[in-house]
C-alpha positions as CSV (number, residue, x, y, z in Angstrom):
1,X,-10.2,29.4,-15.8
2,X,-6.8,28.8,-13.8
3,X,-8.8,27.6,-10.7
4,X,-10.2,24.9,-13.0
5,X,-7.2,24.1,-14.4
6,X,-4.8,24.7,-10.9
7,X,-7.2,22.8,-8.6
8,X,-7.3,19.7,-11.5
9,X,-2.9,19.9,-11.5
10,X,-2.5,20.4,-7.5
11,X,-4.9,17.6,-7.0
12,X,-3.4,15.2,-9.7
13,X,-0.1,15.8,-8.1
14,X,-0.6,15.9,-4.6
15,X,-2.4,12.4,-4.5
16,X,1.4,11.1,-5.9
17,X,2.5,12.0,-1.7
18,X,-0.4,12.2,-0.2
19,X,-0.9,8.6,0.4
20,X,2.6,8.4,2.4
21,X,1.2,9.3,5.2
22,X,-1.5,7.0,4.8
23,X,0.6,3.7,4.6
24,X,1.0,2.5,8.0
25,X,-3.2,3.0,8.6
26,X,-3.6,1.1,5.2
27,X,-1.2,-2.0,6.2
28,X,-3.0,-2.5,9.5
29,X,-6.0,-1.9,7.9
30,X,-5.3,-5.0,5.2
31,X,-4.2,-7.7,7.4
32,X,-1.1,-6.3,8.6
33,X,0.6,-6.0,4.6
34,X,3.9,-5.4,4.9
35,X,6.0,-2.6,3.7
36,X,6.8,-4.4,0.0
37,X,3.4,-4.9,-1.4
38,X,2.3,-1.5,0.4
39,X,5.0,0.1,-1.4
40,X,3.0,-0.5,-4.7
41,X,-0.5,1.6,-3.5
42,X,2.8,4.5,-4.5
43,X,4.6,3.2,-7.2
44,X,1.6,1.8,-8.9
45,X,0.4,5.2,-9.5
46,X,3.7,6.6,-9.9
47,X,4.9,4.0,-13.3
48,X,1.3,4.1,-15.0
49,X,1.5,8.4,-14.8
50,X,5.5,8.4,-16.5
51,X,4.2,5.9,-18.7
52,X,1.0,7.5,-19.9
53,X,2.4,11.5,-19.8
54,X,3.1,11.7,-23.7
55,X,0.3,9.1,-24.8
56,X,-1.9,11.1,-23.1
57,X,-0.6,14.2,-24.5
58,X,-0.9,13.2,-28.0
59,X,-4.9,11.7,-27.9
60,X,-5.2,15.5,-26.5
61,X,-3.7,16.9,-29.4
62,X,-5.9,14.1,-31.6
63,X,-9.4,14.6,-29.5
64,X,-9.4,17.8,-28.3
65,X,-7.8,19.2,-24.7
66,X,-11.2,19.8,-23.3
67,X,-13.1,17.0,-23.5
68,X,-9.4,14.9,-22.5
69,X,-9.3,17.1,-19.5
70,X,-12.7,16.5,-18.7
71,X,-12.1,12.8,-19.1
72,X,-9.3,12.8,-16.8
73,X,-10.9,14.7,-14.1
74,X,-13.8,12.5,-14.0
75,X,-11.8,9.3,-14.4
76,X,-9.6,10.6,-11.6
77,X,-12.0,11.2,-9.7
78,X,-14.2,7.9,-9.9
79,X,-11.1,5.9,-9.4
80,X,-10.7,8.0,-5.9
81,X,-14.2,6.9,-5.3
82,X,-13.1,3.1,-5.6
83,X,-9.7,3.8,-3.6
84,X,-11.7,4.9,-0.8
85,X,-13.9,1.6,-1.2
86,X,-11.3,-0.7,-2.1
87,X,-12.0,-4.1,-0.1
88,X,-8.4,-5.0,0.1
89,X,-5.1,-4.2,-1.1
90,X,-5.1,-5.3,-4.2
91,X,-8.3,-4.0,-5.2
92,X,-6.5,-0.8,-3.6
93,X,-3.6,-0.9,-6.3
94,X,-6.2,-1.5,-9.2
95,X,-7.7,1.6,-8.7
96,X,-4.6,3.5,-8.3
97,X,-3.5,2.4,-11.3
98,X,-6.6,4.1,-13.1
99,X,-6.3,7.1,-10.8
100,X,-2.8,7.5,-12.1
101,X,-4.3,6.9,-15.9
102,X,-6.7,9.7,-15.4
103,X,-3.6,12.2,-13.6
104,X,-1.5,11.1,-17.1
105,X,-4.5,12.3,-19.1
106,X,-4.7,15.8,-17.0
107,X,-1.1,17.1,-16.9
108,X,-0.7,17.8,-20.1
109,X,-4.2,18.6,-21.5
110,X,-4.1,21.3,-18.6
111,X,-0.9,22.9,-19.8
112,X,-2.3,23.3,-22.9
113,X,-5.7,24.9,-22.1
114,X,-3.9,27.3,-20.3
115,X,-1.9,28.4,-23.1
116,X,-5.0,28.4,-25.4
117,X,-6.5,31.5,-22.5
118,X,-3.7,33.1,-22.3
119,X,-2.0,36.0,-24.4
120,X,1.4,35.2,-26.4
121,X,3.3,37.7,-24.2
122,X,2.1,36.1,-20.5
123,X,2.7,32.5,-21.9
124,X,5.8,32.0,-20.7
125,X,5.0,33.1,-16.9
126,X,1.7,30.9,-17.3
127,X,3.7,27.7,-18.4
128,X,6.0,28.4,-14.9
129,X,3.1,28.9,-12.8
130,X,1.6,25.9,-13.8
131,X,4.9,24.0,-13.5
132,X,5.2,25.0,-9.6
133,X,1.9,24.0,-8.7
134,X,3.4,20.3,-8.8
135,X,6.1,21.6,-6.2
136,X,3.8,22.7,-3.7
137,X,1.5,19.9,-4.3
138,X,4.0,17.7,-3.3
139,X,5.4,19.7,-0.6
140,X,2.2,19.9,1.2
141,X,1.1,16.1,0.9
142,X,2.5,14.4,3.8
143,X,1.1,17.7,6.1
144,X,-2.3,17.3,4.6
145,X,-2.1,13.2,4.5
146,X,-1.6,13.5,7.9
147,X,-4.5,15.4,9.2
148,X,-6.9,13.6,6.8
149,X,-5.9,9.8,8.1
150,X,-6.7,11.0,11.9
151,X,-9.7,10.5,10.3
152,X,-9.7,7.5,8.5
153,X,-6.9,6.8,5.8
154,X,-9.8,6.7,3.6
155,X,-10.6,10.2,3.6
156,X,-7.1,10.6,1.7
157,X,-9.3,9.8,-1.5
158,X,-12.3,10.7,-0.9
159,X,-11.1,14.3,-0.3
160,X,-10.5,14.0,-3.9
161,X,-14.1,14.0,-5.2
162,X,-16.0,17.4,-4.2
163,X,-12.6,18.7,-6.0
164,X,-13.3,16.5,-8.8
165,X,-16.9,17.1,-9.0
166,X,-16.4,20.5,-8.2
167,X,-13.1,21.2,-11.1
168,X,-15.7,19.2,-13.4
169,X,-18.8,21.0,-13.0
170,X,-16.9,24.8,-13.9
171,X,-14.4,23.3,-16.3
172,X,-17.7,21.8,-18.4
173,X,-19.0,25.9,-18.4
174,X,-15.8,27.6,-18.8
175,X,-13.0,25.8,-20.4
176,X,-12.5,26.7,-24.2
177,X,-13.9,24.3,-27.0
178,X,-11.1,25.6,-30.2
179,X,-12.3,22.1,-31.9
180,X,-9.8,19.7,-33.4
181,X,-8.7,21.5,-36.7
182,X,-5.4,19.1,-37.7
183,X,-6.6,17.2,-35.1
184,X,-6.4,14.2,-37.2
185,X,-2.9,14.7,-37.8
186,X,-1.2,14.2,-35.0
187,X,0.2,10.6,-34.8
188,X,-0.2,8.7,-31.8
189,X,3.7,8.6,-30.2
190,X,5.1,4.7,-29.7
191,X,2.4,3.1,-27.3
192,X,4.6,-0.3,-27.5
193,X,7.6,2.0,-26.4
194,X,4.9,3.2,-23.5
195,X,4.9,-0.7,-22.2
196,X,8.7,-0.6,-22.4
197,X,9.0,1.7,-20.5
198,X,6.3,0.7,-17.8
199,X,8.0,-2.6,-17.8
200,X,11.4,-1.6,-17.1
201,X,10.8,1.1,-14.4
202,X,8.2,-1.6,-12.7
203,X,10.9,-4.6,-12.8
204,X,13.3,-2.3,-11.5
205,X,11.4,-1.4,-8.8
206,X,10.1,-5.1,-8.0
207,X,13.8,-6.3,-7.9
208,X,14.6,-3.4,-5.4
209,X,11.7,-4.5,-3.3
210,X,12.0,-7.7,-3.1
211,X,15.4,-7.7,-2.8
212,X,15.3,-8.1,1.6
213,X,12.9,-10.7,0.7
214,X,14.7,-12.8,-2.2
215,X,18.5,-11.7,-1.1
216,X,20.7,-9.6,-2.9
217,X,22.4,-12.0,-4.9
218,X,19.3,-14.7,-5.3
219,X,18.9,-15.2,-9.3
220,X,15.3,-13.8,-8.6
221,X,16.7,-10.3,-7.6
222,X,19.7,-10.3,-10.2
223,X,17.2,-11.5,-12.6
224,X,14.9,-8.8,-12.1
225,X,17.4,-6.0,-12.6
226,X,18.6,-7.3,-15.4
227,X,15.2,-7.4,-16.7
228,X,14.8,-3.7,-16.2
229,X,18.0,-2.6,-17.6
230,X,17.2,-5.1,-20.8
231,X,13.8,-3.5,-21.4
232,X,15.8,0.0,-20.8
233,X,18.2,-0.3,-23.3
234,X,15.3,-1.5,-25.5
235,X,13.0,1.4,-25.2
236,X,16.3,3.6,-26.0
237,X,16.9,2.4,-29.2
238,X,13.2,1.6,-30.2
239,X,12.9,5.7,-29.2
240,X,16.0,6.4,-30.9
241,X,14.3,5.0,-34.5
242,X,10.4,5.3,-34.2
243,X,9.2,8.2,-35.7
244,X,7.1,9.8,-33.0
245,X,9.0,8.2,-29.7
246,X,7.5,8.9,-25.6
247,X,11.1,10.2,-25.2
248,X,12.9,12.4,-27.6
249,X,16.5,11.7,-27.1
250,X,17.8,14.6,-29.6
251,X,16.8,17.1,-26.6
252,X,19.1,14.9,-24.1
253,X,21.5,16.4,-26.3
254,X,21.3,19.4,-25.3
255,X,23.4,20.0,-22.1
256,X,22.2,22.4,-20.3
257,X,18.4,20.6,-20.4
258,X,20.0,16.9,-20.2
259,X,21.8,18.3,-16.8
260,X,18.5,19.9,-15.1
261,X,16.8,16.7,-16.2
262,X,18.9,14.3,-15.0
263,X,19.0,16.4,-11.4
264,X,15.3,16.7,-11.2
265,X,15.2,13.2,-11.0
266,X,18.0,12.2,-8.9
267,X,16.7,15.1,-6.7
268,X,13.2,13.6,-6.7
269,X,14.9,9.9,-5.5
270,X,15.9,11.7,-3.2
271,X,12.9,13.9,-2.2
272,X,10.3,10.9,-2.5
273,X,12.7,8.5,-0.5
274,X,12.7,11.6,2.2
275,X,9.1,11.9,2.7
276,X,8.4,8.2,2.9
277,X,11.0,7.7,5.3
278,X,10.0,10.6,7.7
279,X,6.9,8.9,7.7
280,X,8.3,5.8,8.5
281,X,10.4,6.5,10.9
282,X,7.8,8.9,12.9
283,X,5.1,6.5,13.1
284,X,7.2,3.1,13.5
285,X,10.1,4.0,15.4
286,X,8.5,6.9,17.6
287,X,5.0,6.0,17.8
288,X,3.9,9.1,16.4
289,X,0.1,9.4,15.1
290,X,-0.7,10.0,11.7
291,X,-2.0,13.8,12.7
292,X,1.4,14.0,14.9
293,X,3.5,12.9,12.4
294,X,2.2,15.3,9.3
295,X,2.9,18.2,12.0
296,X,6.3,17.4,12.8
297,X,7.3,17.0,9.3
298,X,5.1,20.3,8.6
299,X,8.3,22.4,8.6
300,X,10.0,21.4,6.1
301,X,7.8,21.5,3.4
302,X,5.6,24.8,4.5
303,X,9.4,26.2,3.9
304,X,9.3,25.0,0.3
305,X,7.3,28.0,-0.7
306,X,8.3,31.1,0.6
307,X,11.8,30.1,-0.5
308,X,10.8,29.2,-4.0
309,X,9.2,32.7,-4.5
310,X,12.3,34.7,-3.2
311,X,15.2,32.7,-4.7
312,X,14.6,34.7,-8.2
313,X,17.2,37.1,-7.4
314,X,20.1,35.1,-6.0
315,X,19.5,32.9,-9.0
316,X,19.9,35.6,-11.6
317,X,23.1,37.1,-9.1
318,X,24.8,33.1,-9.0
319,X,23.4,31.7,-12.2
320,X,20.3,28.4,-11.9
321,X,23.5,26.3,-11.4
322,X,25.0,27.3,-8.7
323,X,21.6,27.8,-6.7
324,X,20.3,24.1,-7.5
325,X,23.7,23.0,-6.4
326,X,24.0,24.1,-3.1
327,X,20.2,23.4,-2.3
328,X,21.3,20.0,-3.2
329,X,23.6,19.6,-0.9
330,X,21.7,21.5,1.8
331,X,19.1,18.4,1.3
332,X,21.8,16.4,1.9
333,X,23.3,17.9,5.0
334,X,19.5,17.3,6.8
335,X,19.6,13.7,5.9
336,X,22.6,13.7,7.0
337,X,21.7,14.9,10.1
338,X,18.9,12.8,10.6
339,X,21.6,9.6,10.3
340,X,23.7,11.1,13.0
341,X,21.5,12.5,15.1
342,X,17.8,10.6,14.9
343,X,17.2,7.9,17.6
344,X,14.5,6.2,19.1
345,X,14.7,8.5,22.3
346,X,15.9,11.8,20.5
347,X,14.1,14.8,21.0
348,X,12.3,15.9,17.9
349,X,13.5,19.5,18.6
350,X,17.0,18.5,18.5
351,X,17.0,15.7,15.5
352,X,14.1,15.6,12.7
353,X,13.2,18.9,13.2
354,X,17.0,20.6,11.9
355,X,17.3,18.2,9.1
356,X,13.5,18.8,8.0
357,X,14.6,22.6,7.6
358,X,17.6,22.4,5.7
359,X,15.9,19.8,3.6
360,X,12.8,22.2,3.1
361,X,15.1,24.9,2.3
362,X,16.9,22.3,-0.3
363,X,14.1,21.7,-2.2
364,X,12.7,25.0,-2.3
365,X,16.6,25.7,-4.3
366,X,16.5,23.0,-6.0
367,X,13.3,22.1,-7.5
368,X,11.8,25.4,-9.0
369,X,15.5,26.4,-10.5
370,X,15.8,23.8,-12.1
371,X,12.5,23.5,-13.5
372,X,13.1,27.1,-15.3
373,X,16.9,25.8,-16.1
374,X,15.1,23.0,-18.1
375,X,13.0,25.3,-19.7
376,X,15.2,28.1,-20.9
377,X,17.3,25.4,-22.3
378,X,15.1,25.0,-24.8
379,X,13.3,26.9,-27.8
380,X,10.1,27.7,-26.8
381,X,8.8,25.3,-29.5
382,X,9.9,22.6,-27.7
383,X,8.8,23.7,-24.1
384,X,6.1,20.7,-24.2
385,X,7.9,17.8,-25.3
386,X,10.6,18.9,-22.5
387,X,8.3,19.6,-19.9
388,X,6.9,16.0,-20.5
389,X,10.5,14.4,-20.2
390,X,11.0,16.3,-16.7
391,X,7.4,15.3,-15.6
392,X,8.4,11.7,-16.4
393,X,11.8,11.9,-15.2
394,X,10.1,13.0,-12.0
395,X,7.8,10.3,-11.6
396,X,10.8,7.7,-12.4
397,X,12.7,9.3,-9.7
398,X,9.9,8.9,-6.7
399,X,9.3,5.2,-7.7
400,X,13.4,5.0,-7.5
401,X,13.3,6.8,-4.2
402,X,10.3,4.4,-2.8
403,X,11.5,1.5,-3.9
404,X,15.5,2.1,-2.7
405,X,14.6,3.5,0.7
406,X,11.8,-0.1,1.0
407,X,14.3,-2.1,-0.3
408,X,17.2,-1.3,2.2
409,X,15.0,-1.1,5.0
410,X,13.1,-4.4,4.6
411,X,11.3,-5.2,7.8
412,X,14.1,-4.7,10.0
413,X,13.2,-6.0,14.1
414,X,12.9,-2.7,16.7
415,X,16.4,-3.4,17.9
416,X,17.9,-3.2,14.8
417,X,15.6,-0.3,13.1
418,X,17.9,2.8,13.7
419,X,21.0,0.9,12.0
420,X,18.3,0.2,9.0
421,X,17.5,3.8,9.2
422,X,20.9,4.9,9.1
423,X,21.4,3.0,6.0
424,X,18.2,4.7,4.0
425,X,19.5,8.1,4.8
426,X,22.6,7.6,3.9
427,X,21.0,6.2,0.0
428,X,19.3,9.3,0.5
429,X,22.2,11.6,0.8
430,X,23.9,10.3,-2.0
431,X,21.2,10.5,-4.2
432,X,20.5,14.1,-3.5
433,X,24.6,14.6,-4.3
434,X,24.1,13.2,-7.5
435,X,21.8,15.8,-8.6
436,X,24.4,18.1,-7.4
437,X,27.0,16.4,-9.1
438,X,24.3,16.6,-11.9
439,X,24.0,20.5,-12.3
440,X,27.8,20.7,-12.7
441,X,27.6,21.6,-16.6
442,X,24.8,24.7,-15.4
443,X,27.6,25.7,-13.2
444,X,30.6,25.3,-15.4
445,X,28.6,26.9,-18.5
446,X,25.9,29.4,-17.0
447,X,23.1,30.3,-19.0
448,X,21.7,33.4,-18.8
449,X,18.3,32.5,-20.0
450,X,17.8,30.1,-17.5
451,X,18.9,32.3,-14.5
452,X,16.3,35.4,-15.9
453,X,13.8,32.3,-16.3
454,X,13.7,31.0,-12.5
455,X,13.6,34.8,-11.6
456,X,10.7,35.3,-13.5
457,X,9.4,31.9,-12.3
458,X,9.4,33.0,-9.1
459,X,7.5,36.2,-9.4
460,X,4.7,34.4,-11.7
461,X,4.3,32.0,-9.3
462,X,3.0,35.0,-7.1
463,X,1.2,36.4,-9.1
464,X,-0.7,32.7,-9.9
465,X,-1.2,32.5,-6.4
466,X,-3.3,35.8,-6.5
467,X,-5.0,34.8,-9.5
468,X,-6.2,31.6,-8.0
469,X,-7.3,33.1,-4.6
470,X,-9.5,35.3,-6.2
């Protein structure tokens, strides 16, 4: 049962970085696209899934979770198919947009089959368990990207489908059918408040694009953003008066949840603006192959792990705030690094490789803490509607991250690319500060819930591992 639902989540998630990797073989593949409308084969996927997380959630809780999982798994999984055949870019983007649709419609029916196999008392490891497989989903991406576009950037999709088909087949014969008593019930949540939303975050992202493209101050660009904030503050108040709203706001009142959300996704600008710039900079500045570049950014992310199962203890010594804090900053200090020290005839020993380490060890601080600091803020009644805010707020954060780090680089000429860099890293940085500036109020008011949570994240997180290997 949790290798149906595990190999579903960590496939779901890790095509959301996978395709980084991927980007350079799929612009010279298309005509030479450039990094703008490339950008979108990411944050295509990346608006339709925080746009669709709590629709999806509710025509689970209207339809049943099995038959919803099992209609997001196979529409995942056809949509890889047509990735993988996609004719041209655009064609390309279409299907990721469904891909993303069918991801929306697995995350949270997959939470909840879990909790329908498993006992009251192990419910709250199960919920963290599940919630880390995202983590190391996205740590591993740009390693497995890597190796898979040596052999054809195609294969980054199709690599999806004996999962699929294979998740599919065993979740048909052992996933639970509890039927849909009060099924009926449950209200659909504010689908136009879903198009807000998608609208906003997209025309945000198209102004930051563009932006090299446009200018900074053309009325294009300045219009753009102002569309996105004007669509923002519409989906606020719609949410703050429609009766079953994508976001909750009264939980944003809680502090010690508003302040892990709001980190988790300034720290996932900052994460997602990392990975696509590594990638970047390997294979355009230094020439690196796709396979050659998922190694040397290997590091950092096979760090990720191993950190996140052993930071239980100085978590519940320190208190979630303080650990999330300084693996913020620790993310930070590698970009940082890489601005100083990252030129086009540095040694990789001596400049990406130090910055990928601290920033592995940053995220493996940062990202599980306060995952179980956003759950111990909140009753466990209310675990699922916070859990999909995060998930959301961590899918707005890598379209930020993608669309900030593309929009400052532009398509610098070679002379001028380390200055470009420079410039990225530097967004980077201050993003990643902002999520430590962000977990301030878990510092200055400590929680001990959330501090015994991440330590018993940490341990369940082992003990899913086990599960799912045998």
């Amino acid at each position: 049962m949790f290798a149906t639902v595990a190999a579903a989540v960590f496939m779901s998630n890790l095509d959301l970085f996978i395709v980084n990797a991927a980007l350079p073989a799929i612009g010279r593949s298309f005509g030479g696209s450039g990094l703008g409308s490339l950008s979108w084969v990411l944050n295509g996927y990346a608006i339709v899934f925080a746009a669709l997380l709590v629709v999806a959630g509710r025509v689970a809780d209207r339809s049943g979770h099995k038959p919803v999982f099992l209609t997001g798994l196979a529409v995942f999984t056809l949509a890889s198919v047509g990735c993988a055949l996609a004719p041209n870019l655009g064609t390309l983007v279409a299907a990721r947009l469904v891909q993303a649709a069918g991801a929306a419609l697995l995350m949270p029916t997959s939470l909840a089959l879990l909790l329908d196999t498993t006992a009251p008392e192990k419910r709250a490891g199960a919920v963290r368990a599940w919630a880390s497989i995202g983590g190391i989903a996205a740590g591993l991406g740009p390693v497995a990207g890597g190796l898979l576009v040596e052999a054809g950037w195609r294969w980054v999709f199709l690599v999806n489908v004996p999962v699929g088909i294979a998740a599919f087949a065993l979740g048909a014969k052992v996933l639970p059918s509890p039927g849909r008593t009060g099924a009926e019930k449950s209200p659909l949540p504010d689908l136009f408040g879903a198009a807000l939303l998608t609208g906003s975050i997209a025309t945000l992202a198209l102004g930051l694009i563009k932006a090299p493209d446009w200018g900074w101050t053309s009325a294009a660009t300045l219009g753009g953003l102002a569309a996105a904030v004007l669509l923002g503050v519409w989906f606020v108040l719609r949410s703050a008066r429609h009766p079953v709203p994508i976001v909750e706001l009264p939980l944003l009142r809680v502090p010690a949840f508003a302040s892990a959300a709001a980190a988790l996704t300034l720290f996932t600008v900052a994460f997602a603006g990392m990975l696509l710039g590594a990638v970047l900079w390997c294979q355009g500045v230094w020439g690196y192959s796709a396979l050659l570049t998922g190694l040397a950014i290997a590091p950092g992310p096979l760090l990720v792990p191993p950190v996140a199962l052993r930071i239980g203890p100085a978590v519940a010594r320190f208190g979630a705030g303080r650990i999330a804090l300084a693996g913020s900053v620790l993310f930070a200090a590698g970009i940082l690094w890489w601005a100083a020290a990252l030129d086009t005839d540095s040694s990789y020993a001596a400049s990406l490789l130090p910055g990928m380490m601290l920033t592995g060890l940053g995220v493996g601080m940062t990202l599980p803490v306060l995952t179980g600091a956003s759950a111990a803020a909140l009753p466990p009644a209310r675990f699922a509607t916070g859990s999909a805010i995060t998930s959301m707020g961590r899918q707005i954060g890598a379209v930020l991250g993608v669309a900030i780090l593309v929009g400052i680089l532009g398509a610098p000429a070679p002379e001028h690319a380390v200055a470009a860099f420079q410039h990225a890293w530097y967004a980077v940085a201050v993003a990643s500060l902002l999520a430590a500036c962000a977990t301030v109020p878990l510092v200055r008011k400590p929680r001990p819930a959330a501090a015994e949570s991440a330590d018993v994240e940490a341990a369940d997180v082992a003990e899913a591992a086990e599960v799912g290997a045998a």
